[in-house]
N, C-alpha and C positions, 0 to 999 in steps of 0.2 A: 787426299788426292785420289786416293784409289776407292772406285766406286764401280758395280754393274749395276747395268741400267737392265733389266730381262723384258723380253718381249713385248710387257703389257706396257712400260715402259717407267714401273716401279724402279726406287733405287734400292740396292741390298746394299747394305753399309757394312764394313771388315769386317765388325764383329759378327756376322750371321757368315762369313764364309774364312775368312782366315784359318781358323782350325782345320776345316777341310783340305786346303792348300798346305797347311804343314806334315799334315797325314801324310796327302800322298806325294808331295816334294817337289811338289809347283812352286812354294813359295821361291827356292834360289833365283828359279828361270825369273820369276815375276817382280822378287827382287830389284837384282840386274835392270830389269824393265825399267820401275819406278825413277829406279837411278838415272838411266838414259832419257826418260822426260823429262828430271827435274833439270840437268843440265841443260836439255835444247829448250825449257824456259826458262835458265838463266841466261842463255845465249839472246833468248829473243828481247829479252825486257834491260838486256846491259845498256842502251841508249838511254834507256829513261833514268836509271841511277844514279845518285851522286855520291859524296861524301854525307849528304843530311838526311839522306832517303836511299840507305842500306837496304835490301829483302834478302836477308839470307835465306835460303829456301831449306829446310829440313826433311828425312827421309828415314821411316823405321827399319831397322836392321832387327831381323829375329831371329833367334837364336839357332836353328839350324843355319841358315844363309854365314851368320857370324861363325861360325864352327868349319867351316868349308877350307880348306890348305890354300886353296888359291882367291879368298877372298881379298885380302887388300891388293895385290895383283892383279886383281878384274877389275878393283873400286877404278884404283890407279891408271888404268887402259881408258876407260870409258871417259874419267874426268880431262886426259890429256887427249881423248877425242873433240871433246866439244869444246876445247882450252879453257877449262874453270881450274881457278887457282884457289890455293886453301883458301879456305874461311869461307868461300860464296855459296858451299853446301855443308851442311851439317848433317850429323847421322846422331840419332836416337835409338840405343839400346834397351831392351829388356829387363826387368828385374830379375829375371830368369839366366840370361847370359854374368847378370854382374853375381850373381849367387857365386857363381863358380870362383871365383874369386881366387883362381890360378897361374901358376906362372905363365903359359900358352897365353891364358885367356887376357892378362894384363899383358905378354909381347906384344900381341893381336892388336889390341887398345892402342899401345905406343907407336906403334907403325901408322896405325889409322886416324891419329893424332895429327903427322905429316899433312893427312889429303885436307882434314877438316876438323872443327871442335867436333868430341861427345859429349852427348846430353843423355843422361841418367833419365828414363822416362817412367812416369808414373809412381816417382816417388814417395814411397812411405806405406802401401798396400799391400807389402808382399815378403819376400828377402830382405831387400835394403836394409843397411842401418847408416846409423849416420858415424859409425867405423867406417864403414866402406870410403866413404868419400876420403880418408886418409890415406887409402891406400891405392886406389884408383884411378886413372889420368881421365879424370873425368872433366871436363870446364866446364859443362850446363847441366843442371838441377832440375827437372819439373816437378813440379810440385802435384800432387793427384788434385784431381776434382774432387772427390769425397771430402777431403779438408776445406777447399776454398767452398764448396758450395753451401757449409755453416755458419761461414765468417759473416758479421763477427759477434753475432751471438754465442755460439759455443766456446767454452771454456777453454775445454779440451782441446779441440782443431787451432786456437786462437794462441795455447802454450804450445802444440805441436810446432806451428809455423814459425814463431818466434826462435825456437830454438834450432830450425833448420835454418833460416836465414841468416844467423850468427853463426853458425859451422859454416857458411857456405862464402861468409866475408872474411872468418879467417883463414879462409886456402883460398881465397881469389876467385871464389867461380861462381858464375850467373846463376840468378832464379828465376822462373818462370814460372809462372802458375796457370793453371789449366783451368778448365771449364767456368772462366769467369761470366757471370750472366747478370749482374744488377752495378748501379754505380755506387752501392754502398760497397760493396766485395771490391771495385777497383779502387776506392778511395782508400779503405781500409789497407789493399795492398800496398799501396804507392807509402803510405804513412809508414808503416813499417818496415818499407825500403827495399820489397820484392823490385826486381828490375824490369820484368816483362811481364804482362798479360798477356791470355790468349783466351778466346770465349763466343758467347752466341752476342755476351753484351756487345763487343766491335764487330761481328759480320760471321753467319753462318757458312758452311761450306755451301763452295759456287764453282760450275764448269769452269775447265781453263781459259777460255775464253771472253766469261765475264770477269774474270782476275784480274786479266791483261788488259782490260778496258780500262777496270777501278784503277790498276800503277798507274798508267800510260795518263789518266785524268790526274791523278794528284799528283804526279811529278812535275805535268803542266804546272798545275796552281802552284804549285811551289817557284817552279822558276817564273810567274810571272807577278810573285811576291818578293823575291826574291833582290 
């Protein structure tokens, strides 16, 4: 979601500027930001949802932001501004914050549980192990791209995944896999009983704008399928 558009009217995508923003301590403010769109586009697309055509919308939390005293307290304000009830946003963590793997940082986690699921992001590239998931109130899994982008020729990424997807059924919590881009990667996932996709193969990132077109059309087609 977060993107600068600069003058010439190029897109600079996180990774060329996020680090910048954690340096000098924009990310909290910008944060908070994100958080506050994602809600006034939950608000705006609540007509077109049903029971069969859920969007929970998802939002990265980085590890300074997460480390803040008054962070589930802000979460908290903001979401009972725009009236989102748990579950309709979701907040993705760092491999960086679940490292820490402390009492603070898991109270932290159990409060922030209340507003909405967390999702473990970028699993398997860094920290993480698949201990953590034992001990952490974690419900969503992603799965890194680096893994899915071999499947399923490689060996290796192919017993990786398998054994994360069994850890992640015996404690209940979702998988997601990230950067899917061919239909052999989604068929391969689905077989093996990853839950969600997400990738260039279903639709690149798009202005908000064009988003709200794409629900607003298939909720259509649905209820007049329906």
């Amino acid at each position: 979601m977060l993107r600068i558009i600069n003058s010439d009217g190029d897109i600079i995508y996180p990774g060329d500027f996020i680090d910048v923003m954690e340096r000098s301590g924009m990310v909290v403010h910008v944060g908070y930001l994100v958080i506050e769109k994602c809600c006034a586009l939950i608000q705006q697309l609540k007509p077109y949802l049903t029971e069969g055509f859920p969007i929970p919308l998802s939002v990265n939390v980085s590890a300074i932001q997460f480390s803040q005293e008054d962070f589930v307290p802000q979460v908290a304000r903001i979401l009972a501004k725009y009236n989102i009830a748990p579950g309709e946003i979701h907040f993705e963590i760092t491999e960086s914050v679940s490292a820490l793997n402390n009492k603070k940082v898991i109270a932290t986690m159990q409060q922030l549980t209340q507003l909405g699921p967390i999702a473990l992001d970028d699993f398997g590239t860094g920290y993480s192990s698949l201990s953590y998931l034992s001990t952490m109130p974690v419900d969503i899994v992603k799965i890194d791209r680096s893994f899915v982008s071999q499947l399923p020729e490689d060996t290796s990424s192919t017993a990786i995944l398998k054994a994360v997807l069994y850890v992640c059924r015996v404690f209940g919590m979702t998988t997601v896999a990230e950067g899917v881009e061919t239909a052999e990667q989604a068929f391969y996932l689905k077989q093996s009983g990853c839950n969600i996709f997400q990738g260039y193969y279903y639709s690149k990132p798009m202005p908000t704008e064009d988003f709200i077109a794409m629900v607003i059309s298939r909720a259509n087609k649905l209820s007049h399928t329906a």
